[in-house]
C-alpha positions in Angstrom: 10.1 10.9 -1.1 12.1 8.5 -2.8 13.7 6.5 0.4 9.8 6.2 1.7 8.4 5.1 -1.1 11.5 2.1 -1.1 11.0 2.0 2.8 6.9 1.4 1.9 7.7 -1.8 0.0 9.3 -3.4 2.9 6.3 -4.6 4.4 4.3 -5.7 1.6 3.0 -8.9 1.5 4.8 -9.8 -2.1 8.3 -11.0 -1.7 9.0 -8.8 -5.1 8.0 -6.1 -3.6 10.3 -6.3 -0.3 13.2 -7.3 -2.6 12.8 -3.8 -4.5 12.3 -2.0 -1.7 15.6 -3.2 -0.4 17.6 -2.8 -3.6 15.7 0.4 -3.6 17.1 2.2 -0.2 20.3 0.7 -1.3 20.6 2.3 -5.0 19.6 5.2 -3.0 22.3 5.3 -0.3 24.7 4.6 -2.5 24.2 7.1 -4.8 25.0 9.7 -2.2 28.1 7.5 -1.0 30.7 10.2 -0.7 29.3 11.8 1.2 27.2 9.2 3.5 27.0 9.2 7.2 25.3 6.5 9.1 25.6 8.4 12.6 25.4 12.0 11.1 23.0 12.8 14.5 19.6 13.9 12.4 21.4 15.1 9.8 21.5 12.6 7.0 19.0 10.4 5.0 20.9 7.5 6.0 20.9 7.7 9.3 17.8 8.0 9.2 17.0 4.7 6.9 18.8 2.8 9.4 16.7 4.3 12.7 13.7 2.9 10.4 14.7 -0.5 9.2 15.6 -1.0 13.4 12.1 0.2 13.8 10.6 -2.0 11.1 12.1 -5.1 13.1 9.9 -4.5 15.6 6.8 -4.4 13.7 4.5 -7.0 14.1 3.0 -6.1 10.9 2.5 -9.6 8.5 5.3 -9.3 6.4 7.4 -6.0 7.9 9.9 -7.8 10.1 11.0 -9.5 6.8 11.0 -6.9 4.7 13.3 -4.7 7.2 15.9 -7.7 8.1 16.0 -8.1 4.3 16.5 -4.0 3.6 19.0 -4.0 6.5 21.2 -6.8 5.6 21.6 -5.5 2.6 22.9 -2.0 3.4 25.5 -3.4 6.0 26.3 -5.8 3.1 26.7 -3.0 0.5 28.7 -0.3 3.7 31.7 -2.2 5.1 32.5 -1.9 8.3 34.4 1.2 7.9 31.9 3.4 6.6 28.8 1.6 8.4 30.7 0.7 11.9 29.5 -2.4 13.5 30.0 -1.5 16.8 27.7 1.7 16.1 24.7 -0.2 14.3 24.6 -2.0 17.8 24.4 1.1 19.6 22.0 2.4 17.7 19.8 -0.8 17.0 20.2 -1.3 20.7 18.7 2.3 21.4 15.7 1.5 19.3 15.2 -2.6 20.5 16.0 -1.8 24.5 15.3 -3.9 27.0 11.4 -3.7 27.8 10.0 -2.8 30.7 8.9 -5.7 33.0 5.3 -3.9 33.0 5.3 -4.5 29.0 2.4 -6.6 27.7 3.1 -10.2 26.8 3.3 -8.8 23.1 5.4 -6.7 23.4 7.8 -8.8 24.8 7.5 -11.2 21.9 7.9 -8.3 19.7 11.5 -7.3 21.2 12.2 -10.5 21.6 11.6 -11.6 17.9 13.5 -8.1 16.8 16.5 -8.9 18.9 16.4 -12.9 17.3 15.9 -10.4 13.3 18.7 -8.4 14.5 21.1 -11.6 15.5 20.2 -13.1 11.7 21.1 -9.6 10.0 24.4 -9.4 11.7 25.0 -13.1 10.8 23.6 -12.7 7.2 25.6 -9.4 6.7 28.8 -10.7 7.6 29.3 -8.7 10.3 29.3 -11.0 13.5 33.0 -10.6 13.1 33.2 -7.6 14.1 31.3 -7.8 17.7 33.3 -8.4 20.7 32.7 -12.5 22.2 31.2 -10.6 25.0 28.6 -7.7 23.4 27.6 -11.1 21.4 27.5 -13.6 24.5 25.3 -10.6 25.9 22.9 -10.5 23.0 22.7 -14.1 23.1 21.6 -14.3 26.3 19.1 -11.6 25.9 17.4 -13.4 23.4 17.9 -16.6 25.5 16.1 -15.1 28.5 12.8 -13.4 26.6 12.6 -15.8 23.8 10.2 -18.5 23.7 11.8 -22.1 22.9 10.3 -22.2 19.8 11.4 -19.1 18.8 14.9 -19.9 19.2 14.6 -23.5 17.8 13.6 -21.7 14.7 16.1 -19.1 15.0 18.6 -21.8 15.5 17.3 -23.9 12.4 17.2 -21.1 10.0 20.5 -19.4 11.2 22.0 -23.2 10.2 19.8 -23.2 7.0 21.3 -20.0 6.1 25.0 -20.7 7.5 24.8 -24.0 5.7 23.8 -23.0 2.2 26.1 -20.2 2.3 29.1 -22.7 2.8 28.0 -24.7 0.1 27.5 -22.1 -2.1 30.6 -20.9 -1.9 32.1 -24.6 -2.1 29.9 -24.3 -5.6 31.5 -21.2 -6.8 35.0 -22.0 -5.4 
């Protein structure tokens, strides 16, 4: 009851209220960290989190897509790579934002399309591009390339730079 209450908050329209959600489902996973599995196969709360915050990527609710990408950065931020597996939160993510059908609806493409450009900016936010293989990422790329509008990935671009750039500084700041 809990994680849905946390998962809830993610698509409200109140920034504060996304932000707690995410630290929410986090403070939550991790208090069941020894004994976590992200790929436990319908057996665990957080595989089941992460099936939802893929989901919530795809929603074209007003604030959701936000909300999710902020929930889901944050839990790959907070599991390294050896108890979240990169190469598994593709496989998963990719199970739940497949490729559409060509007889999908002009919004539903856009819907994909923007989830796959969320999913790109979580991996990049999380610190986990390092992890994907140059050619599961050239892939991706050209996924997003190939049902994106140009806008769309101008402003991916831009705020993938934004974000890339005031990380660097930051740490410049700190360092």
């Amino acid at each position: 009851a809990e994680v849905l209450g946390y998962l809830n908050l993610l698509s409200k329209v109140d920034g504060k209220d996304r932000i707690q959600g995410a630290e929410g489902l986090v403070k939550a996973l991790a208090s069941e960290e020894a004994k976590i599995d992200f790929f436990s196969h319908g057996k665990g709360d957080a595989e089941y989190v992460l099936n939802r915050l893929f989901k919530g990527l795809l929603s074209s609710s007003i604030c959701a897509r936000q909300g999710f990408a902020l929930a889901l950065t944050r839990v790959l931020k907070r599991f390294d790579h050896t108890v979240c597996r990169t190469d598994k939160v593709l496989q998963a993510a990719k199970m739940i934002i497949r490729k559409q059908k060509a007889s999908s609806s002009r919004q539903e493409k856009r819907e994909y399309s923007l989830a796959r450009l969320a999913l790109v900016q979580v991996l990049i936010r999380s610190g986990r591009l390092k992890y994907i293989p140059a050619t599961v990422l050239s892939g991706l790329c050209v996924e997003i390339v190939g049902y994106a509008s140009v806008r769309e990935v101008r402003l991916f671009v831009f705020s993938t730079l934004l974000d890339l750039y005031s990380g660097a500084s930051g740490s410049a700041e700190r360092g």
